[in-house]
N, C-alpha and C positions, 0 to 999 in steps of 0.2 A: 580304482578297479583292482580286485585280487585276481593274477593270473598263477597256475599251476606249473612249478615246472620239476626236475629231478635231477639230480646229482650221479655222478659218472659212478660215484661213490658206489651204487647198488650193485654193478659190475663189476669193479676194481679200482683201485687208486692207480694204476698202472696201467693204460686203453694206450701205451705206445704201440702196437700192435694192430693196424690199420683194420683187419678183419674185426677185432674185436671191438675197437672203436664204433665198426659200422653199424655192430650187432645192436650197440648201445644207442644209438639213433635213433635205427630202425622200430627197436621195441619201444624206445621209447615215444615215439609218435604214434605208435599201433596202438599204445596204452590211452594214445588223448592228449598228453604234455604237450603244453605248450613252450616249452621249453629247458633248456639243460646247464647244468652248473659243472664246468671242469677244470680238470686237476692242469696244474703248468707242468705236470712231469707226462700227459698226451701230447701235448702240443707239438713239441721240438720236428716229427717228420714232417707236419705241415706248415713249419716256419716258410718254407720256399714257393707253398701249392696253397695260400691264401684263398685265391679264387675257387679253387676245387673244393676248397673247407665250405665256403661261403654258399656255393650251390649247394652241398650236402646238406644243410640246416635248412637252405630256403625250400630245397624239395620235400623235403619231410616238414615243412612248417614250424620249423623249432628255432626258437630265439636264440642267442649266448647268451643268457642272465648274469655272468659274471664267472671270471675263473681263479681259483685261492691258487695262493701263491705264497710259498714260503721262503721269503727272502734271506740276502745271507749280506756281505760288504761289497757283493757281485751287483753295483748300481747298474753297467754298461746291460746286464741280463736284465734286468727290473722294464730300463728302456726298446730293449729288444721286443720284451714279452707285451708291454704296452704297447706300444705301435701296430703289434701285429692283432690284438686282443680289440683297436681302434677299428685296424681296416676291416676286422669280421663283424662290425655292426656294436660290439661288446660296447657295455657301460659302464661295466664295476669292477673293479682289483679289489680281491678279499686275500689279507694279510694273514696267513694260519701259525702264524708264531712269533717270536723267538722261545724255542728253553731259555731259560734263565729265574737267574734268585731277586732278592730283595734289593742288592747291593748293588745288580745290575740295571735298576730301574732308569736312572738318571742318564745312563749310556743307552740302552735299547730304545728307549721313547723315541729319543731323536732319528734315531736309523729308522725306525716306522715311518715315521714321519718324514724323513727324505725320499723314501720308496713313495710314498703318498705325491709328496710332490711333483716326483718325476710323473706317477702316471698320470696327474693334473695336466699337464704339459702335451699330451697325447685326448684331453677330453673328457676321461678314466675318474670316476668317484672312485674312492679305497675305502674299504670298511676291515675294521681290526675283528677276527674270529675268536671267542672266549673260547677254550679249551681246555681240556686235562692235562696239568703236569707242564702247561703252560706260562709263563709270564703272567696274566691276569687267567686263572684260573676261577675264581671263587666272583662271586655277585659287587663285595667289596673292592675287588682288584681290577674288574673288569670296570668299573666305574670310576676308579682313580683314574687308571691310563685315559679316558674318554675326558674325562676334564684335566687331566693333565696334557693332553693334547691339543694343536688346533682343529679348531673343527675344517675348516676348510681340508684340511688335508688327511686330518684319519675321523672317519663317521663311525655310526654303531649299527649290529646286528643283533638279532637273535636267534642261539641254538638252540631250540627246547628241549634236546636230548640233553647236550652239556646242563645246561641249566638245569635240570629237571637233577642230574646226575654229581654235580660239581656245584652249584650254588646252596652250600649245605645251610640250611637253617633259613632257606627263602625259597621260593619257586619261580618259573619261567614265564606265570600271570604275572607275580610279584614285579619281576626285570620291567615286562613293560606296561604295567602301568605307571611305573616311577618314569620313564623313559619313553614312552609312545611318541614324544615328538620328535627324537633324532632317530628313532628304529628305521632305516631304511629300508631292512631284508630280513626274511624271517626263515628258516630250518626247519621244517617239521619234520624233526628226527625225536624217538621215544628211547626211553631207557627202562631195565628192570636186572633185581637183581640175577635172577637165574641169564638173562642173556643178553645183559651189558646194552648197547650199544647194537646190537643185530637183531633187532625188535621191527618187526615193523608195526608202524604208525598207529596207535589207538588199542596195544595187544599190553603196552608198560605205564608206567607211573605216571607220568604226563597229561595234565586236564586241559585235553585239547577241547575239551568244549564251552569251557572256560575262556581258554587264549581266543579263541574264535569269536566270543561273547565280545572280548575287548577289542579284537579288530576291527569287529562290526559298530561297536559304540565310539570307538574313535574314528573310523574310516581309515583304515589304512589301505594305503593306493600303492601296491608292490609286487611282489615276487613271495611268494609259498613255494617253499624247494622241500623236497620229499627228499630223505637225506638218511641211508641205516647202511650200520656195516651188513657183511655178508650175514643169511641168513643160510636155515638148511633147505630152502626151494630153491629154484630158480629165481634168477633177478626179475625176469618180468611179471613170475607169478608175486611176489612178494611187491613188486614196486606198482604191479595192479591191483593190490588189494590193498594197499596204503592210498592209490589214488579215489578210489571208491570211497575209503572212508573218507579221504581228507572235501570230497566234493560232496557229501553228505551233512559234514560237521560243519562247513562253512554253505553248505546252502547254496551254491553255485551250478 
């Protein structure tokens, strides 16, 4: 079963700020979501107030789908964040980097993959995020690290923005039909040239109806995150009008 949910991302990468936090909730269950994907740089004031987190999501009906996390040699934070990402119901640790070159491959892999571990340890799937200007950037690279890794401890996702934007000379159908059987999570985030990455869903490049085609023909049983940088609306006018389309394209 595909369920719906949204990324904190349409608001801000920065919801440390409790009011705004709330706002992001709130709209986002008024919108439908079933759910919300957030940043490890919200979290820290609720490190202490778990249970008050935990009612805020179960009131508004909204799941934790999984929160990215950009790890650093700070393993003691990785277990901090897991533990706490366990007690809120969470299921997935998504690893949103490291920078790094070509030379650094053989060093960062393993640090992933000890972050993966540790949130093993806690319950925690981890899935490695393809991204811009990242470590596995391109279709090629993001597909080394994924067999160059254990599976057990680092999975795979897909961005469709990144992908659509960074997988030059392949597309984001392309990623998963080669891969549909380890895709755990999926992005429906859009890209175009005039406005990058602050697209919303179904407005840039991206054949969401395409990827839909193949979710549908393979069954994928997961998580649809609605996922754009800032636009020039409002977060709910734009993260509502991505959910419309995305519940149209997928027929749900």
């Amino acid at each position: 079963m595909i369920r719906l949910g949204v990324s904190q991302l349409v608001w801000g990468y920065d919801l440390s700020r409790p009011d705004r936090f709330i706002q992001c909730l709130d709209e986002a269950s008024e919108i439908g979501y079933q759910g919300v994907l957030l940043f490890d740089s919200t979290l820290p004031f609720w490190f202490n107030r778990p249970g008050e987190l935990r009612r805020m999501l179960s009131d508004r009906k909204l799941a934790l789908t999984a929160v990215i996390h950009r790890p650093s040699l700070d393993f003691k934070g990785t277990r901090r964040l897991a533990g706490f990402v366990a007690e809120l119901g969470g299921e997935k640790l998504i690893l949103s980097g490291r920078d790094g070159r070509a030379e650094d491959w053989d060093i960062v892999v393993p640090l992933l993959q000890r972050h993966g571990e540790i949130a093993l340890e806690y319950g925690l799937r981890t899935l490695y995020h393809h991204h811009t200007g990242w470590l596995a950037e391109t279709m090629e690279q993001y597909e080394r690290l994924l067999s160059d890794s254990n599976r057990k401890y680092i999975g795979a996702m897909l961005d469709c923005g990144h992908a659509t934007k960074d997988f030059v000379g392949h597309t984001a159908l392309e990623f998963y039909e080669r891969n549909h059987g380890i895709v755990e999570y999926i992005e429906f985030k859009d890209w175009s040239p005039e406005s990058d990455l602050g697209t919303e869903v179904g407005r840039g490049r991206c054949d969401f109806s395409a990827v839909a085609d193949a979710l549908k023909r393979h069954r994928y049983d997961g998580w649809v995150i609605v996922e754009q940088n800032a636009t020039k609306r409002t977060p709910k006018e734009s993260s509502a009008e991505s959910f419309r389309y995305i519940r149209e394209t997928l027929e749900l």
